[in-house]
N, C-alpha and C positions, 0 to 999 in steps of 0.2 A: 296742537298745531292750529294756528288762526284758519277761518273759512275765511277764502279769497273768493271775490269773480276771475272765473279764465276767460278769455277771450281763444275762440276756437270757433272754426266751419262749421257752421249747425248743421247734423247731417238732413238726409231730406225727410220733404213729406212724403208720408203715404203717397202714392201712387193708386189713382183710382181701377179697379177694376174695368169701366170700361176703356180709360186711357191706354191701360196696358194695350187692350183686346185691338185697338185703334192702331198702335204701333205697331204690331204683329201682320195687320192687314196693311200697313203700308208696306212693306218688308215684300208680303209676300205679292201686291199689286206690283212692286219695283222688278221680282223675277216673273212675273205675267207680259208685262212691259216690253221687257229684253225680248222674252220669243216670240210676243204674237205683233208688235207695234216696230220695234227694232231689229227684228229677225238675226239676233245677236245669241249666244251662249250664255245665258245667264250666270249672274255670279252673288259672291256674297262677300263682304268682308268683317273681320273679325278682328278686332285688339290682340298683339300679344301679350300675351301671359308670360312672362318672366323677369328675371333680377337685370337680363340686359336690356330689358324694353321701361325701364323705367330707373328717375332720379329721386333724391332724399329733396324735398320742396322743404326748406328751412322754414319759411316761414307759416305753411300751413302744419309742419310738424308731422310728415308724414309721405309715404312714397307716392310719388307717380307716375301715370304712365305716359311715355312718348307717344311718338305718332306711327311706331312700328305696326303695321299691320298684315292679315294673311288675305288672302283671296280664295274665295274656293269657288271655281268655274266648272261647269257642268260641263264633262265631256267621260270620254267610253271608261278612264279610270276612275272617276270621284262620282258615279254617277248612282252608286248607291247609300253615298255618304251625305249627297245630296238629297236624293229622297227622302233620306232619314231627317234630313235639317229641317225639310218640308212639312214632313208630316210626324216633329215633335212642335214644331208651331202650332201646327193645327190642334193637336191635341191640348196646348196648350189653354188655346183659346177657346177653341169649343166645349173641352171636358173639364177645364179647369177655371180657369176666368168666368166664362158664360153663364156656368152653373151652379158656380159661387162655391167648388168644390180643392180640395188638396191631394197630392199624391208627395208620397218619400218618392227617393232616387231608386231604390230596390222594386217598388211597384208600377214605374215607368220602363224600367226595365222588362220585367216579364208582360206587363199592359204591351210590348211593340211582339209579342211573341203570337199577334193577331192581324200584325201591318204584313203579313206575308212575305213575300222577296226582300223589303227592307229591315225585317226583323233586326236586333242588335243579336251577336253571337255572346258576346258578353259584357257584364255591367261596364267598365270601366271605358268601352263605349257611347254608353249611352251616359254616362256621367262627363265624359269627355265635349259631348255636343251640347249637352244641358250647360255647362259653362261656357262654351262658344256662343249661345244664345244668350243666354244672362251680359257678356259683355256687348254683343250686337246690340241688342234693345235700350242698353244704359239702365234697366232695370233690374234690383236684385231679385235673385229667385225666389225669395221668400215672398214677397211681394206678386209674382208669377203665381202663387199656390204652391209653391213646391215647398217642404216641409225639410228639415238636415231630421237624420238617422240619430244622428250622437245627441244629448243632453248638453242643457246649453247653460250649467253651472247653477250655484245654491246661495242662496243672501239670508243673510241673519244681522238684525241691528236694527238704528233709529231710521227706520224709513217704511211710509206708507205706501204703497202701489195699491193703482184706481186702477183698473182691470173692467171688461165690461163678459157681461153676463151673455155668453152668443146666440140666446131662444130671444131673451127680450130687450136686451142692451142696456139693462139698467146696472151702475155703476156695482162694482164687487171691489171693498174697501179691505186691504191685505195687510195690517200690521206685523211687519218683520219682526218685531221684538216679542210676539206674542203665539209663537207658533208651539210651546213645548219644546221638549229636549232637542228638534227636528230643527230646520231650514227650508226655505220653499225655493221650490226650483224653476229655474227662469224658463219662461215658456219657448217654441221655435222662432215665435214671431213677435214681436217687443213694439211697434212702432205705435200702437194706439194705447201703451199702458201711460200711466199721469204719475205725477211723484208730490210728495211732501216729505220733506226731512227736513231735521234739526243738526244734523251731524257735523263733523267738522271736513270729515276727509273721508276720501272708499281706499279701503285697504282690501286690496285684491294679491288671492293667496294660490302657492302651485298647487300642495300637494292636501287631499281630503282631510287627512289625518291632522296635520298642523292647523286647517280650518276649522274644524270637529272638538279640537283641544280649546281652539277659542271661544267659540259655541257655548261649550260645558261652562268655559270660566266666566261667560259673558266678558270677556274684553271687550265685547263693544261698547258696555257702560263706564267703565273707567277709562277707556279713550275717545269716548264721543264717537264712533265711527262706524261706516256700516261695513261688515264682512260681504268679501262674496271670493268664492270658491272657484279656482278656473280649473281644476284636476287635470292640469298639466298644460298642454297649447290650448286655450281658450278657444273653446266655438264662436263663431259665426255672432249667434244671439246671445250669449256673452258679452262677447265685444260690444256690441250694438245696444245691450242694456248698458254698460259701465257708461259708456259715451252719453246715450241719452241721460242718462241718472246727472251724470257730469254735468251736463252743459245746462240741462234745467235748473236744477241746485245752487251751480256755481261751485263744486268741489273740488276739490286736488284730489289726484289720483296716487296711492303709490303700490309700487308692486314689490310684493316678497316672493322669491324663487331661490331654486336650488344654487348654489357657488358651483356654477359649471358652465362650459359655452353653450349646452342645449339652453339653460335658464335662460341665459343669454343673449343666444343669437336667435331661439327659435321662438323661447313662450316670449321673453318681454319686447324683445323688438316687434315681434308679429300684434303683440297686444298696440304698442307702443305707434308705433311707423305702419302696419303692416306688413304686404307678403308681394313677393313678384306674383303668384301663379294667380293671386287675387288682385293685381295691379287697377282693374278699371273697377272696383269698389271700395279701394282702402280708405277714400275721403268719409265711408259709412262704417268701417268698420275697424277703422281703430282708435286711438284714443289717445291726442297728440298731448294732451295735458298732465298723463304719467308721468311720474319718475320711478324710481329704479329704490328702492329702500334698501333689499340685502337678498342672498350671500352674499360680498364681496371677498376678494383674496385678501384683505388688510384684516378683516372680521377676524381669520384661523389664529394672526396671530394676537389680535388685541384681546380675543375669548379665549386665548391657548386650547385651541382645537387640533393644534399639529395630531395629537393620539385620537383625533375623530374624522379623521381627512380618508379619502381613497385615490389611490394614483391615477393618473389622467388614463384613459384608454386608447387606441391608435384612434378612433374614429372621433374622440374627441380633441386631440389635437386635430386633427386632419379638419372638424369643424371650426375649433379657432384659426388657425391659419388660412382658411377659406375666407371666414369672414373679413379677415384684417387687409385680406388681397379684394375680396369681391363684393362687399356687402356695402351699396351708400351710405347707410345710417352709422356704421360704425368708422367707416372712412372719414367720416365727416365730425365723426366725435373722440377727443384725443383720450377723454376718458377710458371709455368705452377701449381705445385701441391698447390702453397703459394697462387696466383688467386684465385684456386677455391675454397680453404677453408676461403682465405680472403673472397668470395660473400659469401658461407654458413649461415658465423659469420654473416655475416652483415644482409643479409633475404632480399636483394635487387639483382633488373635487375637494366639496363638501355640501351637505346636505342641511337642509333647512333640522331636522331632526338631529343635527348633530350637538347642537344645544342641551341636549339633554345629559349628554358628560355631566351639566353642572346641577342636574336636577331636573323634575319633568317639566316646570313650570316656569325654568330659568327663562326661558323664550318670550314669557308675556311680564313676569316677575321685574325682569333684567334687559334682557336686550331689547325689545322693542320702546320701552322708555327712553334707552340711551337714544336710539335712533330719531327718536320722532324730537328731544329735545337737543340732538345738533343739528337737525333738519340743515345735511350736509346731502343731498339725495343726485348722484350721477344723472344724466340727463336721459 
């Protein structure tokens, strides 16, 4: 596969630490304002988060959000939801920006279990307002200090990552291809690492096992490419590394997932497009330069996988026909709608591992050659 330039949204810079701390104090001088200058109710508003508050932008190749927003005004019901809003700012900026420090979502959590009256009773709370503030500010939380829980995916191949050292900040030079039987795993926060590569294309994979098989066989030397692992909906910093890796490089992206509507509607469009509930950062966190390489329903019958197929289950109909009704990205792509009424008709999955009917190696042997040389790839 030829290395192309894409043209695509460069995501952003860094955000400096005290810009953040700047933005936070305007926010919160804006509800000082309201009651002591305006003698008004303070308020705040917030972006919606969802699949109705946002359109498939064709040309940036990726979802975005309207102008739908929430209000949250200070009065006798919101008025501890408000303090909370208040004083996850503050900690923000004091305990976290100021002091050049990090917290997971779980340690913010019990950290409010000292704010007294406004404590969170439970996390999905405090995770709830943490994404209200992330879209408020236009800043991603990683960016904020805040750190994701989950593991942000594994690279293996022709690619250097400049990494810097956090005591002294002198460069740490990470050859992907040089790691032993292993992979090295992408950190939370990606925006200051540097790339060099030779490769042709990033082949980005669902499941660990089918990554772990290429690994062993090094396919990334016989197809020029760098692996990287999304073990299943790609995190956050996933996302955010393939893009950046992308756009610096100039590579093509393509994605291998299960022949199912989850593969479909949830890992690769979210990789792809991204996500309503992430609408006011998807221009950072997706990756509008993918294509789609495989399961497809034509695959079962061109590799006679019929005796390696599973029948669709209620909630995965129930997911493709969601999507064919609700989802912009797939309304907008007729491919994409022919897929998923093609698996419908049919009443079958199949699994990236189902390749192995024809042997354990038929998958890098066989079928990803075919693929990459009719670089026929759904959008």
């Amino acid at each position: 596969m030829a290395r192309t330039a894409v043209k695509t949204e460069h995501g952003p810079q860094a955000v400096s630490k005290r810009a953040a701390s700047q933005k936070i104090v305007a926010a919160a001088a804006d509800v000082h304002s309201d009651i002591v200058k305006k003698s008004r109710k303070p308020s705040m508003r917030f972006p919606i988060r969802s699949l109705a508050n946002v359109k498939y932008d064709v040309k940036r190749g990726h979802f975005e959000i309207l102008g739908k927003m929430s209000t949250r005004t200070l009065s006798y019901n919101t008025v501890k939801t408000f303090a909370q809003s208040m004083r996850l700012l503050a900690t923000t900026k004091n305990d976290l920006l100021d002091q050049d420090d990090i917290a997971g979502k779980r340690e913010i959590y019990y950290n409010s279990k000292s704010w007294g009256e406004c404590r969170f009773n439970e996390q999905p709370e405090s995770d709830a307002l943490l994404d209200d503030i992330e879209a408020m500010l236009a800043i991603n939380r990683e960016q904020l200090g805040y750190i994701p829980e989950e593991r942000g995916g594994e690279v293996c191949g022709p690619v250097l990552v400049i990494d810097q050292d956090p005591g002294t900040g002198k460069d740490i030079k990470i050859d992907c291809t040089k790691l032993g039987t292993g992979a090295w795993s992408i950190p939370s926060r990606v925006e200051y690492l540097r790339f060099k590569s030779g490769a042709k294309f990033i082949l980005v994979i669902e499941t660990a096992s089918l990554f772990q098989r290429l690994v062993h066989h090094r396919y990334y030397e016989k197809a020029g490419c760098v692996l990287v692992s999304m073990s299943g909906v790609p995190t956050r910093a996933c996302r955010r590394f393939i893009r950046r890796l992308a756009d610096d490089q100039g590579l093509p992206v393509l994605a291998f997932t299960d022949g199912d509507p989850y593969g479909y509607c949830n890992i690769y469009r979210t990789l792809k497009a991204g996500s309503g509930q992430a609408a006011h950062i998807n221009r950072y966190f997706c990756v509008p330069q993918a294509h789609y390489l495989g399961v497809t329903p034509d695959d079962i019958h061109t590799y006679k996988l019929e005796d390696a197929t599973h029948p669709l289950e209620e909630q995965d109909i129930k997911r493709a026909r969601d999507a064919l009704r609700n989802d912009p990205f797939v309304r907008h792509h007729k491919e994409w709608q022919q897929a998923l009424e093609q698996m419908i008709a049919m009443g079958a999955r199949v699994e990236q591992q189902a390749f192995a009917k024809h042997g354990l190696n038929f998958v890098l042997d066989k079928y990803l050659p075919d693929k990459l040389k009719r670089r026929t790839f759904p959008p």
